[in-house]
One Martini backbone bead per residue (centre of mass of N, CA, C, O) as a GRO file, in nm:
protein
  219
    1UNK     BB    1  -1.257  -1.794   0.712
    2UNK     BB    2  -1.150  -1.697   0.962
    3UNK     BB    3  -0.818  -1.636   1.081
    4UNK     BB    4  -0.627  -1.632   1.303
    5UNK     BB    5  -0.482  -1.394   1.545
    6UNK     BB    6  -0.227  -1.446   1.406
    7UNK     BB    7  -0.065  -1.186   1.282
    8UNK     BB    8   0.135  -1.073   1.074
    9UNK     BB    9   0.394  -1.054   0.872
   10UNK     BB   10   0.788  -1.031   0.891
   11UNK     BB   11   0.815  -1.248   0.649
   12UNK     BB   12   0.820  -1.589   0.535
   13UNK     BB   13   0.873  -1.719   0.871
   14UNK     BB   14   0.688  -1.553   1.035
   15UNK     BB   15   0.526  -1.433   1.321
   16UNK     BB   16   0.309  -1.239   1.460
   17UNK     BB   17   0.178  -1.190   1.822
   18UNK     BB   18   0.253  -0.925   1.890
   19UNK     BB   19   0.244  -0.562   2.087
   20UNK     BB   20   0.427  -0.322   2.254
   21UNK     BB   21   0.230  -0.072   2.457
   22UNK     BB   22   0.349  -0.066   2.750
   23UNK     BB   23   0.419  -0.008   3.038
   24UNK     BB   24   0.429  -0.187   3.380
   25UNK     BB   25   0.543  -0.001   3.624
   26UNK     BB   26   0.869  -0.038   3.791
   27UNK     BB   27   0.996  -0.384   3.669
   28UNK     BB   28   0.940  -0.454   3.346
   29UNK     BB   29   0.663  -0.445   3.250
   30UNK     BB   30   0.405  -0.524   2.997
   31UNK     BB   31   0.172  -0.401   2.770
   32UNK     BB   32   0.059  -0.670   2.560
   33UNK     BB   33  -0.080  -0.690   2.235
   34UNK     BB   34  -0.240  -0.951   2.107
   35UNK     BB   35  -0.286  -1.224   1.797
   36UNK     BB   36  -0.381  -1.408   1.955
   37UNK     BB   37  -0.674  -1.663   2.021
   38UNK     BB   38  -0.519  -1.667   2.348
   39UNK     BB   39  -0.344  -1.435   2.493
   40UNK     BB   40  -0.158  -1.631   2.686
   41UNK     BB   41  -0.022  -1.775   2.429
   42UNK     BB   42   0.227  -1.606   2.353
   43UNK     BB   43   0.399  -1.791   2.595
   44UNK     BB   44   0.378  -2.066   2.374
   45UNK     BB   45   0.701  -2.064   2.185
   46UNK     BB   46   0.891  -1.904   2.295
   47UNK     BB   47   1.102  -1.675   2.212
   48UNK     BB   48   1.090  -1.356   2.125
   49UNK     BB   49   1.146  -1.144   1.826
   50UNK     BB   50   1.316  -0.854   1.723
   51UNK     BB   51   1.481  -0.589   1.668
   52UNK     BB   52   1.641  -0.580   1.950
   53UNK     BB   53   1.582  -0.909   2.012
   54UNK     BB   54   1.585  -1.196   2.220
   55UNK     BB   55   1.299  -1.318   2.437
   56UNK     BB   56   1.163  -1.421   2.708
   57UNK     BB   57   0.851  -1.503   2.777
   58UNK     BB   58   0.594  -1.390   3.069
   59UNK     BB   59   0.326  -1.405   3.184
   60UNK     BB   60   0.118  -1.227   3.453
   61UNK     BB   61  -0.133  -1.109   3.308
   62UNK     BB   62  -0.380  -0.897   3.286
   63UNK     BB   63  -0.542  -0.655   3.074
   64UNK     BB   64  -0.666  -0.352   2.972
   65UNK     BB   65  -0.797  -0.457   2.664
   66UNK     BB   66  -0.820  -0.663   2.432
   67UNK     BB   67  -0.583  -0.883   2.437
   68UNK     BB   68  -0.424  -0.785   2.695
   69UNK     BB   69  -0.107  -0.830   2.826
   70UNK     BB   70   0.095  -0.905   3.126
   71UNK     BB   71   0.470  -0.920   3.108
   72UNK     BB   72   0.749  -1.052   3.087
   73UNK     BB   73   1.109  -0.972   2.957
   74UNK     BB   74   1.433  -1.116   2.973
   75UNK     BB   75   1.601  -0.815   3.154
   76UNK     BB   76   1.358  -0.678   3.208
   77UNK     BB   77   1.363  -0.436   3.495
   78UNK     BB   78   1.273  -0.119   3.390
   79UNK     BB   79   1.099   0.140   3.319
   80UNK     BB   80   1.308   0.230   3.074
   81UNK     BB   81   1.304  -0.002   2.903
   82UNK     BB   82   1.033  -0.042   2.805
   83UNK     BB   83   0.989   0.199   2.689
   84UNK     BB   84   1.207   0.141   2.463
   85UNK     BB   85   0.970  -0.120   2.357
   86UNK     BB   86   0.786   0.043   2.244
   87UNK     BB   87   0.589  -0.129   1.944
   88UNK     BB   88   0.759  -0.414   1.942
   89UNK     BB   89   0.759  -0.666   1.764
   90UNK     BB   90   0.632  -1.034   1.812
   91UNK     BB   91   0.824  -1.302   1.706
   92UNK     BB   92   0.761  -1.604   1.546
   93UNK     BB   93   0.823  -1.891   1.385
   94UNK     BB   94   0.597  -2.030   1.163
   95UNK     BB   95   0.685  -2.351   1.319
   96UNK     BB   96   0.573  -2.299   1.569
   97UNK     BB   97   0.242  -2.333   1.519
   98UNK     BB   98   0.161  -2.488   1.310
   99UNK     BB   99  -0.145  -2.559   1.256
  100UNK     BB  100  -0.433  -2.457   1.197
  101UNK     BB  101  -0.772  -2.477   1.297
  102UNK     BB  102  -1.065  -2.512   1.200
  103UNK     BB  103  -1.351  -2.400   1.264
  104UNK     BB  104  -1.683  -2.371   1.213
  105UNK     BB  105  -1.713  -2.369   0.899
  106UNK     BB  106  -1.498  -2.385   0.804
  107UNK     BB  107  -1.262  -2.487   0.565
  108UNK     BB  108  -1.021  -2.382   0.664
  109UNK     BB  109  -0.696  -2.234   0.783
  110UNK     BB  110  -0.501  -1.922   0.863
  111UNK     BB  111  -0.259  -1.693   0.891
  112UNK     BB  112  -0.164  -1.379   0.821
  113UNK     BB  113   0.124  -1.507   0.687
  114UNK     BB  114  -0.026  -1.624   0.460
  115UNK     BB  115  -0.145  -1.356   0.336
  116UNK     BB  116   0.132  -1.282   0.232
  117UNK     BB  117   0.142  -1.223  -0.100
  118UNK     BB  118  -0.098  -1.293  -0.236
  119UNK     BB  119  -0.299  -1.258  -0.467
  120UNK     BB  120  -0.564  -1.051  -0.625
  121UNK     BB  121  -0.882  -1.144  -0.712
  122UNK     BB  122  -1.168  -1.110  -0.905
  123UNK     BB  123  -1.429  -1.259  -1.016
  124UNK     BB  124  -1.329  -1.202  -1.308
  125UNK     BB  125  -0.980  -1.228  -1.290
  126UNK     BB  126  -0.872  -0.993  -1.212
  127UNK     BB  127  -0.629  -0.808  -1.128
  128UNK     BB  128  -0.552  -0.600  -0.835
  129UNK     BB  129  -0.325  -0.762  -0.662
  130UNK     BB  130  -0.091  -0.755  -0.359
  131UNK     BB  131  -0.049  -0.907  -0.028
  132UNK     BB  132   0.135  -0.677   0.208
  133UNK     BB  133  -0.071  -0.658   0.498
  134UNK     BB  134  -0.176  -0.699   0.824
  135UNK     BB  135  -0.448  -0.528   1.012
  136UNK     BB  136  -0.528  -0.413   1.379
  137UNK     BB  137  -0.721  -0.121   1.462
  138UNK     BB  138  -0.960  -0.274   1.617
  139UNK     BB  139  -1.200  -0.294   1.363
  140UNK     BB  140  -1.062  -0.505   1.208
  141UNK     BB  141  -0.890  -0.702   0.933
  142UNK     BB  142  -0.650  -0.553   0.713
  143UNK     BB  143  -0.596  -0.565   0.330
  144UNK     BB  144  -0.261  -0.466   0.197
  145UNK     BB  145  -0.331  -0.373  -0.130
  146UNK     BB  146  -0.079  -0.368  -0.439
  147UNK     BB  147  -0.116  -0.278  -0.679
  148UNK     BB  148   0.003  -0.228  -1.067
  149UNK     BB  149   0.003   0.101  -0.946
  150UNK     BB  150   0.163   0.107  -0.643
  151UNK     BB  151  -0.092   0.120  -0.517
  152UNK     BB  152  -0.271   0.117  -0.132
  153UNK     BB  153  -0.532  -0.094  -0.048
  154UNK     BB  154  -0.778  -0.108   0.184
  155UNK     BB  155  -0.948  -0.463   0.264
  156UNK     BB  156  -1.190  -0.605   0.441
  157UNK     BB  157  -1.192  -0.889   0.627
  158UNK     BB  158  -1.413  -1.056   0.476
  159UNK     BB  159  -1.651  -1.245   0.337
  160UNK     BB  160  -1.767  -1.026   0.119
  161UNK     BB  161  -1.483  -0.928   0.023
  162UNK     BB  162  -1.364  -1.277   0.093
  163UNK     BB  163  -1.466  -1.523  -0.001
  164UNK     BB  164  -1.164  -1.635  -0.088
  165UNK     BB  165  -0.925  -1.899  -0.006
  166UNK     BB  166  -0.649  -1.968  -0.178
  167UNK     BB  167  -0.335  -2.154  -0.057
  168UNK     BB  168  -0.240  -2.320  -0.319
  169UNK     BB  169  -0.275  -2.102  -0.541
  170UNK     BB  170  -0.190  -1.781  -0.441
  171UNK     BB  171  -0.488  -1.663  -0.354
  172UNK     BB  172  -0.775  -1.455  -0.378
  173UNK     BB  173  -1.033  -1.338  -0.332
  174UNK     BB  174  -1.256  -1.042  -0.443
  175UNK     BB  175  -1.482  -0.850  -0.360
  176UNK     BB  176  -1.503  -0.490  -0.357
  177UNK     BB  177  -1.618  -0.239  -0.322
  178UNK     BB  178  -1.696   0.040  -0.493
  179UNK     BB  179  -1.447   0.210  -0.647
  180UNK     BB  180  -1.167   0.061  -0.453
  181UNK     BB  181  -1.028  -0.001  -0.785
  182UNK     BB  182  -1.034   0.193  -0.945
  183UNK     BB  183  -0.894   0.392  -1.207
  184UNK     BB  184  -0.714   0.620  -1.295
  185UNK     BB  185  -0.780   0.896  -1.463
  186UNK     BB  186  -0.713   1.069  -1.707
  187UNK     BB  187  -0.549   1.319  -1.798
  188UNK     BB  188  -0.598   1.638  -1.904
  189UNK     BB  189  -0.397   1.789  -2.188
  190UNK     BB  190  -0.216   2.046  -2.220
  191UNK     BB  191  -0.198   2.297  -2.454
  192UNK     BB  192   0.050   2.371  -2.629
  193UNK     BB  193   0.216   2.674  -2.728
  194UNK     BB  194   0.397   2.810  -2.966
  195UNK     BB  195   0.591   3.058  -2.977
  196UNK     BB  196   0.456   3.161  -3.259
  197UNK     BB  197   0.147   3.148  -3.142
  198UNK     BB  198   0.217   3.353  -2.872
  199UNK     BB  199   0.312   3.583  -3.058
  200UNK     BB  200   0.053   3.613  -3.246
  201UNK     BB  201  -0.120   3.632  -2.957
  202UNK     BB  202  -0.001   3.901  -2.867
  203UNK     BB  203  -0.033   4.111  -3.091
  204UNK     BB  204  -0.339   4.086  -3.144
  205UNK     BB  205  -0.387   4.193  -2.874
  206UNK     BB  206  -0.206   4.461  -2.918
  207UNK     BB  207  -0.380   4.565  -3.187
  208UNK     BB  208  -0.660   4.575  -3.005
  209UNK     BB  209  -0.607   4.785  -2.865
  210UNK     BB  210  -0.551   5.017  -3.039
  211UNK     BB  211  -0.813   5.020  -3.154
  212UNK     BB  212  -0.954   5.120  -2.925
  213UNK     BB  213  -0.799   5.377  -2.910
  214UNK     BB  214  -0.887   5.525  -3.089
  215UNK     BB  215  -1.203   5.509  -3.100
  216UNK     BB  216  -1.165   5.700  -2.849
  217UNK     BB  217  -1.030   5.948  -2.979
  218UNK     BB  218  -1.248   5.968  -3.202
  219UNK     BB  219  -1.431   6.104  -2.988
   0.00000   0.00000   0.00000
């Protein structure tokens, strides 16, 4: 059920295939950390689109790192260009990866931009919420669902927490951790005093010690 290793969507065609981690050298090459499933495949789609424009891409080499090219794109000659490029998501149309193939024991597969809107239910059917984005922070891929009370809850995409992923019907299936979508408590009210009510026990108040300062006196 695992989906291939290529990025989170950044909209309803896009997916993203990798980010540029840092310069390499002092002519323009840089660091990009890959979500495709195989590292220099990165380069087989044509040119990648970016927040700052599209650029055709070139692998050159592999990095230090999972997962991680050496690339050059074009017009990128100097390394304080690459430097201000540190960050940037590298997208390409989703019709341009074409089908994913089913692994192995797979029913499926799907990239991560594939899971981004679908609904999210319990085993009993109740709505969880909707996945808003798919995170990989090197420790397995992470699904961002937002709650129906606006809250973002992190849930690790595993066979056990996602038994099943139905992308023909839009939803998802989830076991999640115990406690992991409780409901917030709600908070016990406060109970406002009248003014009627604040000014007869202050008076009460100022009685008692009045009271209390008599029977000192009288001693």
């Amino acid at each position: 059920m695992s989906p291939d290793d290529a990025g989170e969507g950044a909209g309803e065609t896009k997916v993203c295939l990798g980010v540029i981690a840092s310069p390499h050298g002092v002519h323009g090459r840089m660091r990009i950390k890959t979500f495709t499933a195989e590292p220099e495949a990165i380069g087989d789609y044509g040119p990648v689109e970016t927040a700052k424009g599209s650029f055709a891409l070139k692998v050159t080499g592999t990095g230090k790192g999972e997962g991680v090219v050496v690339a050059e794109l074009e017009g990128i000659t100097r390394r304080e260009q690459a430097e201000a490029l540190r960050g940037l998501e590298l997208y390409v149309p989703r019709e341009k990866l074409g089908a994913p193939e089913a692994g192995e024991g797979e029913e499926e597969a799907f990239f991560h931009a594939d899971l981004v809107g679908l609904e999210v239910a319990a085993l009993d059917g109740k709505l969880l919420g909707r996945v808003i984005a798919v995170h990989d922070f090197g420790a397995g891929d992470l699904l961002e669902i937002e709650q129906p009370n606006g809250k973002a809850e992190l849930l690790p995409f595993t066979k056990d927490n996602v038994p099943e992923v139905k992308l023909a019907e839009g939803r998802l299936i989830a076991d999640p951790p115990e406690g992991l979508f409780e409901p917030d408590k709600p908070r016990a009210k406060k109970r406002r005093r009248s003014p009627r009510a604040k000014a007869k026990a202050e008076a009460q108040k100022a009685e008692a010690g009045a009271e209390a300062g008599k029977a000192l006196g009288d001693d």
